[in-house]
C-alpha positions in Angstrom: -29.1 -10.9 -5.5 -25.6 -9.6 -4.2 -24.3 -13.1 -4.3 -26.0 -13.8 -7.6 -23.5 -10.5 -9.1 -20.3 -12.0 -7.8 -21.3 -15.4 -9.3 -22.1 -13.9 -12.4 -18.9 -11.6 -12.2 -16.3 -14.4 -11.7 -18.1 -16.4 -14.6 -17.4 -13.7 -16.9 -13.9 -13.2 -15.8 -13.2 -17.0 -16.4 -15.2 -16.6 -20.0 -12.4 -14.1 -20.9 -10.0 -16.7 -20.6 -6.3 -17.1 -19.8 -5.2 -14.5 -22.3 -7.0 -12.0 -20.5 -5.0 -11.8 -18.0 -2.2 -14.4 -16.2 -3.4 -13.4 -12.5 -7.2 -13.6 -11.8 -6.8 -11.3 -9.2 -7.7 -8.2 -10.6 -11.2 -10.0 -11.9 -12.1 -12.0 -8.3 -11.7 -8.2 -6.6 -13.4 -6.5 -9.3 -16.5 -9.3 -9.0 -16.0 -8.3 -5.4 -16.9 -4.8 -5.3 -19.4 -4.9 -8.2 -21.2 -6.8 -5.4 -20.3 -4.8 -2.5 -21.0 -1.3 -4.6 -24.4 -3.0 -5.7 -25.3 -4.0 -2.2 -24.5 -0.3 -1.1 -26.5 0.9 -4.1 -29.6 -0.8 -2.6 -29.2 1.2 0.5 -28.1 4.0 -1.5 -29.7 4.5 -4.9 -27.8 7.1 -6.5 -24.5 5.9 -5.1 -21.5 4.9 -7.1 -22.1 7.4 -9.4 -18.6 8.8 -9.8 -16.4 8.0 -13.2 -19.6 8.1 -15.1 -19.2 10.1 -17.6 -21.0 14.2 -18.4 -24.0 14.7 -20.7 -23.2 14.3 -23.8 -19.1 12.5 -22.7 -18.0 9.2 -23.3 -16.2 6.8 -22.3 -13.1 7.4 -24.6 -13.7 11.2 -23.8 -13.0 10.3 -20.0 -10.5 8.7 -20.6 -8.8 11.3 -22.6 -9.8 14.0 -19.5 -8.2 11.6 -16.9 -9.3 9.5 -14.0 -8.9 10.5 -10.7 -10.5 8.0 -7.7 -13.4 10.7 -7.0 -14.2 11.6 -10.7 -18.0 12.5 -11.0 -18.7 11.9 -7.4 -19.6 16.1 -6.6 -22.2 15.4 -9.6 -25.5 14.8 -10.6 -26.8 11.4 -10.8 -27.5 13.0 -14.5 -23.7 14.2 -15.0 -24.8 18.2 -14.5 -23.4 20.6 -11.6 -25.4 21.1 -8.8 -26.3 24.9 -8.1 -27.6 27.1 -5.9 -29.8 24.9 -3.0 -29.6 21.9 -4.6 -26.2 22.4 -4.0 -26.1 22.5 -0.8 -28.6 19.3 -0.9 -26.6 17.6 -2.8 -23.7 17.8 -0.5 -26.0 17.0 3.1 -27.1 14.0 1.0 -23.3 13.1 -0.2 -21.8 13.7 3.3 -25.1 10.8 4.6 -24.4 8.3 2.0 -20.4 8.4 2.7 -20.9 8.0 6.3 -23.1 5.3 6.1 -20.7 3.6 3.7 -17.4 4.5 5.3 -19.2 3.5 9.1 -20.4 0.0 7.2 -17.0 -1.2 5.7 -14.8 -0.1 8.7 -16.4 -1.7 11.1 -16.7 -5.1 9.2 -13.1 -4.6 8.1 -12.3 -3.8 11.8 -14.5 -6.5 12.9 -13.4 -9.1 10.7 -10.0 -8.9 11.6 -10.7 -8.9 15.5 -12.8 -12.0 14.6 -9.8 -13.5 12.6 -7.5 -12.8 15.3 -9.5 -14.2 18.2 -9.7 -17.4 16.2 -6.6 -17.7 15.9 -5.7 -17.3 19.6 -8.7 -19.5 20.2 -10.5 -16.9 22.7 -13.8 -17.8 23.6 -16.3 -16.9 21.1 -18.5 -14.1 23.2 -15.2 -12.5 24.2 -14.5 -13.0 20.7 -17.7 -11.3 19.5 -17.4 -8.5 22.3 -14.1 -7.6 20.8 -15.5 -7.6 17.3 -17.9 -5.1 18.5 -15.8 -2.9 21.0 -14.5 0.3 21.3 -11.2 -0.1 18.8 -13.5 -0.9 15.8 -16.5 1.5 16.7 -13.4 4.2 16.2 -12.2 3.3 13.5 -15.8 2.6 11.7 -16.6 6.7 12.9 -12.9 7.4 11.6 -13.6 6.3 8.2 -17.4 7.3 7.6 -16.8 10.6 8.8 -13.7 10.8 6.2 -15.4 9.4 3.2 -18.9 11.3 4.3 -16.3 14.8 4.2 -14.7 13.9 1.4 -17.6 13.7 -0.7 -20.0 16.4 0.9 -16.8 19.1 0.6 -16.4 17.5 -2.9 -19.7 18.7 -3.9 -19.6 21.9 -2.7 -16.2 22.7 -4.2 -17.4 21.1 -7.3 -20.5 23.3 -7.5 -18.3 26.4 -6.0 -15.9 26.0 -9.7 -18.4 24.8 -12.0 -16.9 21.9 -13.0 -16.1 18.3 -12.1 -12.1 18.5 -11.1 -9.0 16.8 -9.5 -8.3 20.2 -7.8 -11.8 19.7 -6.0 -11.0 16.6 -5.2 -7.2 17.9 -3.2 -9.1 20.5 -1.4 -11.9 17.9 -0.2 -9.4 15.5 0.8 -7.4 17.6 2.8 -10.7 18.4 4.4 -11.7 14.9 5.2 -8.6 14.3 6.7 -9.9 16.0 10.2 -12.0 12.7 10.4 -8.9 11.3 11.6 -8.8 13.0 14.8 -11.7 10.1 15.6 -9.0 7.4 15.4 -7.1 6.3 18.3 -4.3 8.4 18.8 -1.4 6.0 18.2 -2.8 4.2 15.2 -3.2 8.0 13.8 0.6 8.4 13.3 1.1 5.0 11.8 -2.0 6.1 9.2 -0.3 8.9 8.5 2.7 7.8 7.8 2.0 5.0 5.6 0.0 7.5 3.7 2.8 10.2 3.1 4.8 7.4 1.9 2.3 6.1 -0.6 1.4 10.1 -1.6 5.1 10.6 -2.2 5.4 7.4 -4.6 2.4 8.5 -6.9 3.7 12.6 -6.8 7.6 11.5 -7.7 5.7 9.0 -10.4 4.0 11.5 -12.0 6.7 14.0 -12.0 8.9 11.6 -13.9 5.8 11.0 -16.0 5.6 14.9 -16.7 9.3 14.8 -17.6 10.2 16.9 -14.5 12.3 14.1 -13.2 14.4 11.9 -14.8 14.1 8.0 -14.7 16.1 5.7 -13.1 14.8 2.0 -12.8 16.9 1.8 -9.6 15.1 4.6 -7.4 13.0 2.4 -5.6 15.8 -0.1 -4.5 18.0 3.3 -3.7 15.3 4.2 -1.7 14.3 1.2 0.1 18.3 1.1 1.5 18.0 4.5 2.4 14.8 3.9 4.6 17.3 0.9 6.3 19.5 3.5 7.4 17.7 4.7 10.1 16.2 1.1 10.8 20.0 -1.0 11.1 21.3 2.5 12.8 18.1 1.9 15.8 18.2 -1.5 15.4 22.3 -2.1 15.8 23.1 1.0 18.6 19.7 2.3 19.6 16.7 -0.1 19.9 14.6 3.0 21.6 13.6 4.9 18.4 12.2 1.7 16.9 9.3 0.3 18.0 9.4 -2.5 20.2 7.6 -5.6 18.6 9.1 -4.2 15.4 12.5 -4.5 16.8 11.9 -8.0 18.3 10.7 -9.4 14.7 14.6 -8.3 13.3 16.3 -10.1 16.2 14.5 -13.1 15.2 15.2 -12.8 11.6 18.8 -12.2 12.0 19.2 -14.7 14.8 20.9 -12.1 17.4 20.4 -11.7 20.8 20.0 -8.0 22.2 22.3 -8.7 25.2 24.8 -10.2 22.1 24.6 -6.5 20.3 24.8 -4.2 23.5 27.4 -6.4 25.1 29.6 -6.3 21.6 28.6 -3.4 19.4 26.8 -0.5 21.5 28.8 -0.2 25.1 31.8 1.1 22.9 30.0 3.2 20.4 28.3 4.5 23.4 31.2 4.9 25.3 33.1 6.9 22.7 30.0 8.8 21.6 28.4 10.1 25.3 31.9 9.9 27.3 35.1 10.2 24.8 36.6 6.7 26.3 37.6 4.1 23.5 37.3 0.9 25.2 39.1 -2.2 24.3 37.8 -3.9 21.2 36.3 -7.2 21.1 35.7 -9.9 18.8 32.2 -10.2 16.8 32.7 -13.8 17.8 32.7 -12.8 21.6 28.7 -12.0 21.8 27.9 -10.7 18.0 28.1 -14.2 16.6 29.6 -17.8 17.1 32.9 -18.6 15.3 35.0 -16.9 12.8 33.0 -13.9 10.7 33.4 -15.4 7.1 32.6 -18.7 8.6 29.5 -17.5 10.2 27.9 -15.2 8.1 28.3 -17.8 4.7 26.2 -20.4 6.7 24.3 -17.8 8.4 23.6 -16.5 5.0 21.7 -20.4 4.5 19.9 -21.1 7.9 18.4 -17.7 7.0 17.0 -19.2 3.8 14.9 -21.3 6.4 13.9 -18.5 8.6 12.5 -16.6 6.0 10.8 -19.2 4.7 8.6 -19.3 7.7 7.8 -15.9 6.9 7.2 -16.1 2.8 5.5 -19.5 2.3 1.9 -18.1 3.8 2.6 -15.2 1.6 2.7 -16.5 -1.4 0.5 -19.7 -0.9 -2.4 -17.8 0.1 -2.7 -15.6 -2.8 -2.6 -18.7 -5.2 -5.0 -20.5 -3.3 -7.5 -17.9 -2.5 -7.1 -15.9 -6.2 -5.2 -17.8 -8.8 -7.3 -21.1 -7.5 -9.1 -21.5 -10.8 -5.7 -21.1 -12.7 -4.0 -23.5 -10.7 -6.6 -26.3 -12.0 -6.3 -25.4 -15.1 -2.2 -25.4 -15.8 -1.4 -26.6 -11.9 2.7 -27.0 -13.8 3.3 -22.9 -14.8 1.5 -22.1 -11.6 3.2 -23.7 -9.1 6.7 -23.3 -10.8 5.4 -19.4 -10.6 4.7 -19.1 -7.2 7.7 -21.7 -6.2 9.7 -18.8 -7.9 8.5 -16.0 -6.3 9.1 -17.7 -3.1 12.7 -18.8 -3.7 13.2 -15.1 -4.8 11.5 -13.5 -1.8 13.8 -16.2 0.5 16.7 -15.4 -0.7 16.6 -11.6 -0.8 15.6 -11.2 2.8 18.7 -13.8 3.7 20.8 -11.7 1.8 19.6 -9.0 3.5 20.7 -10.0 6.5 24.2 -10.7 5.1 24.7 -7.5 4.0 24.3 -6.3 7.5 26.5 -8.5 9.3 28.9 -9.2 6.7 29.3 -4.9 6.7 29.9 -4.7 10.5 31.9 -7.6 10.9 34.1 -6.1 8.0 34.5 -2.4 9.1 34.6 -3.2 13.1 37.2 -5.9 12.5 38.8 -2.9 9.8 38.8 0.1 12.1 39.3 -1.9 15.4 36.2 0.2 16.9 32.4 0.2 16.8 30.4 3.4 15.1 27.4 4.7 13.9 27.5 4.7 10.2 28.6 1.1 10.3 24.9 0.4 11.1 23.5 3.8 8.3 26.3 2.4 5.7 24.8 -0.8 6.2 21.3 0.0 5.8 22.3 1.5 2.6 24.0 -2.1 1.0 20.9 -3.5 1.6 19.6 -2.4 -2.0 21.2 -5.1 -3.3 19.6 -7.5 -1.9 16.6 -6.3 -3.8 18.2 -7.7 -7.1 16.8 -11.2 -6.2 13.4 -9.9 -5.3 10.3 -9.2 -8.4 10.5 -5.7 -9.6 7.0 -5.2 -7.9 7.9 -6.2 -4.4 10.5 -4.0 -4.4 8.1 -0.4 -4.7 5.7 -2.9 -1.8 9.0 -3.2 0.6 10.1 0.3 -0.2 6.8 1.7 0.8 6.9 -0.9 3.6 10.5 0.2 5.0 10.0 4.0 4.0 7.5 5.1 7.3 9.1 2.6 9.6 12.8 4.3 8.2 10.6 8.1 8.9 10.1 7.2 12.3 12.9 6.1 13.8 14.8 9.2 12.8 12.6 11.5 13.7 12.6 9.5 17.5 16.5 9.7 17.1 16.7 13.5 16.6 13.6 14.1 19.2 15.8 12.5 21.5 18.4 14.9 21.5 16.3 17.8 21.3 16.7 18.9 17.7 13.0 18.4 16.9 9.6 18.3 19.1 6.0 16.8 18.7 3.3 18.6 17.9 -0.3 17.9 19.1 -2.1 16.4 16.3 1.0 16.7 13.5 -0.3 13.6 12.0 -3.2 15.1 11.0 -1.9 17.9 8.9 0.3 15.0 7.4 -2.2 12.9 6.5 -4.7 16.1 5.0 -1.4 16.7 2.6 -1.6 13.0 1.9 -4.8 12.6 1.1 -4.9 15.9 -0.7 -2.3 14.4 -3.1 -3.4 10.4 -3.3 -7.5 11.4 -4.1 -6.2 14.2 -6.8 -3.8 12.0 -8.8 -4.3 10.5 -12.0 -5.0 7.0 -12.1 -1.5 6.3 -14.9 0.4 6.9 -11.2 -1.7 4.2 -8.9 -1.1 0.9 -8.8 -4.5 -0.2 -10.2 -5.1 -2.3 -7.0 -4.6 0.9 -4.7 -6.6 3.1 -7.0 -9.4 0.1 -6.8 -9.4 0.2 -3.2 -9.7 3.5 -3.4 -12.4 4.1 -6.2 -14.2 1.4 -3.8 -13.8 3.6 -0.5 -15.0 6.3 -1.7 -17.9 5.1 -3.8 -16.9 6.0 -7.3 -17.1 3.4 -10.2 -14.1 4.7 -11.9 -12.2 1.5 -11.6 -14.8 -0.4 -12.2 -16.0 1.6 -15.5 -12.2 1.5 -16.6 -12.1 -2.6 -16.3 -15.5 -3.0 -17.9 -13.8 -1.0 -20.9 -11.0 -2.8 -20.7 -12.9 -6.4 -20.8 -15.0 -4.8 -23.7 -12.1 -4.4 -26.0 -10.7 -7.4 -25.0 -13.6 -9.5 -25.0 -14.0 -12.2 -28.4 -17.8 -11.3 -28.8 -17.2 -7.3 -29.1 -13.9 -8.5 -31.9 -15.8 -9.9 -34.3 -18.5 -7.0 -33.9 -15.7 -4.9 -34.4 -14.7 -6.7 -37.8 -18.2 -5.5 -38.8 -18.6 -2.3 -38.2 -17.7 -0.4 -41.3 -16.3 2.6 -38.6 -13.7 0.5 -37.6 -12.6 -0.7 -40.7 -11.5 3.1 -42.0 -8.2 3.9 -42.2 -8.5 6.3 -39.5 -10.0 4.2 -37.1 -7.9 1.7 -37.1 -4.1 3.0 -35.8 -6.6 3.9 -32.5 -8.1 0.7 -31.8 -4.8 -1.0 -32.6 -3.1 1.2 -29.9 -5.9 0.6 -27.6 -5.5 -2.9 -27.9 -2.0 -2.7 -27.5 
């Protein structure tokens, strides 16, 4: 029956047609998860509930309230606020369902990847299958089903503690969940968390600048995303130790150095000066940094790096089209591949001219000065905004968010080295409770509609999904000409609305 839903889903996806939407995407993951939540609703009756809107509320009431990812979840199935011992039924029975659901999707997410994985390194299939099953995922699955099954339990109480369905129920009961995390392996537990701040702190400056609190500027994110490549080119040039280590491997191949090339050129007299006072004789770029003259060099550099990262973008954007724009592709194969051959010349030649900013800036100043420093590499980090100019507009918030944790950590290593900060036992999950506290409270104007998707889908709430059904509704060429009938919508004061929800 599951299978029959997604059929059924993509069919009426393709029915809406081209005009719908450019990227079919959005309507193969949406056909997704109504299977998924359906198939979880079997198991779970009352589950997916959330988004559905009160006694008495519609849909264009909702959406007038706003949308959070865990809207309607601490209710009843009939819209109404649990009290007294129902209550506290209500929230034993939450905190059950979202375990089972979390435990279910992280261990086949977990599983699938260790499955995906062995393939690829062609292990034997019962190792295979014992890896699928073994301790990393079985962590992870009791990670996320204790999370989800907190979130939504502790939603419920708070929800029945105020007496009303909330986004500040939802911030307490997310930094609740967050102690779930203390089930994770321990390393994989700081790289959650700081993914997560970064993501929380993209939706809170969004909807400050939404809330006029902040100004706009349509070059934060690219600001940004050279100010997280300070850190990264300062670890990276001088001081490989507070990056880590497979991290720091993937650059030198990117940029085609060698780290005996770098220490042997750049760091033994930065080091030298910086720990010992002693300024060592200089020595040319061309001596270990790079082959041949600097202009020379980093011009042609700047095109064999078109080739290196074309290794790295042609899966990305081939996949996509094949896997989700497939059906678009048969149908106008010309625009589609000229789109994604676009996209990929783009994403090739920012990353080359990434790396040109960084060696064309230390070739200049260490050939300038006569001496190797620090903010060569942090001044460095910073031009590399610029090479976001050739990249989409919405891969540049993706490799901000990417570069932002990875920028986090290497400073805070840097400064723990010398003593100015120190560790503390389970930091990450404090972070991670404020994170969470933030991304499960926020309106849905300051998601990306594919985060607050995956999201909606986590945590069992059909708010996404009740949004795009609304969304298909109006657009849809059956519910038009119903609308052309309906003497409501042909007042005066009707229409301005439906034309702006249209719009």
């Amino acid at each position: 029956r599951q299978v029959s839903t997604v059929a059924q889903g993509g069919a009426m996806a393709e029915v809406a047609g081209p005009e719908a939407s450019s990227d079919l995407l959005d309507a193969v993951g949406a056909s997704v998860e109504t299977g998924v939540t359906n198939a979880l609703s079997t198991l779970f009756p009352e589950d997916g509930k959330g988004g559905a809107p009160a006694a008495g509320g519609g849909a264009e009431e909702q959406e007038e309230d706003g949308r959070w990812a865990g809207k309607g979840l601490g209710l009843l199935p009939d819209g109404s606020v649990p009290r007294g011992r129902r209550a506290l039924h209500h929230a034993a029975t939450e905190f059950a369902r979202g375990a089972a659901r979390g435990g279910l999707v992280g261990a086949g997410a977990m599983g699938a990847l260790s499955l995906l994985f062995s393939a690829l390194r062609k292990s034997d299939p019962a190792r295979a299958l014992r890896d699928a099953l073994g301790a990393d995922t079985q962590r992870f699955a009791l990670f996320l089903g204790g999370f989800i099954g907190l979130f939504r339990s502790s939603n419920a109480l708070f929800t029945a503690a105020s007496g009303r369905d909330a986004p500040e129920n939802a911030f307490l009961a997310g930094g609740v969940a967050s102690l779930a995390l203390l089930f994770d392996e321990a390393n994989r537990r700081q790289q959650l968390a700081l993914l997560l701040l970064g993501r929380a702190c993209d939706v809170k400056i969004k909807e400050l600048v939404r809330q006029g609190v902040l100004p706009y500027w349509r070059h934060f994110e690219a600001f940004m995303f050279g100010l997280s490549n300070t850190s990264i080119m300062f670890g990276f040039l001088f001081m490989p130790e507070i990056l880590k280590p497979s991290y720091y491997k993937w650059i030198l191949r990117m940029g085609d150095v060698t780290d005996v090339g770098l220490h042997d050129t750049l760091r033994v007299r930065r080091n030298a000066y910086f720990y010992e006072g002693r300024q060592l004789p200089f020595c040319h770029c061309s001596t270990g940094y790079h082959q041949g003259p600097c202009t020379t060099h980093c011009l042609w550099d700047w095109v064999l790096g078109l080739g290196r990262a074309a290794k790295i973008y042609l899966p990305v954007h081939l996949i996509p089209l094949i896997l989700f724009r497939y059906r678009a592709l048969l149908t106008d194969p010309k625009s589609q591949l000229l789109r994604t051959l676009t996209n990929f010349a783009n994403s090739c030649v920012f990353l080359s001219t990434y790396v040109l900013c960084i060696k064309g800036t230390q070739c200049f100043l260490r050939n300038l000065r006569r001496r190797d420093a620090g903010w060569h590499a942090v001044l460095a980090g910073q031009l590399t905004s610029f090479s976001t100019l050739f990249e989409q507009k919405s891969r540049v918030s993706e490799l901000m968010l990417y570069c932002f944790p990875r920028g986090l950590e290497a400073w805070w290593n840097y400064f723990e080295k010398f003593g100015y900060v120190r560790r503390i036992k389970f930091a990450e999950v404090g972070i991670m409770a404020a994170s969470m506290a933030v991304l499960l409270s926020a309106d849905k104007t300051d998601y990306k509609r594919s985060y607050f998707n995956s999201a909606c889908y986590l945590l069992g709430s059909t708010s996404a999904l009740d949004a795009q059904a609304h969304h298909k509704d109006k657009l849809s060429p059956s519910k038009a000409s119903a609308d052309q009938t309906d003497p409501l919508l042909q007042s005066s004061d009707a229409a301005p609305a439906v034309s702006q929800q249209a719009t």
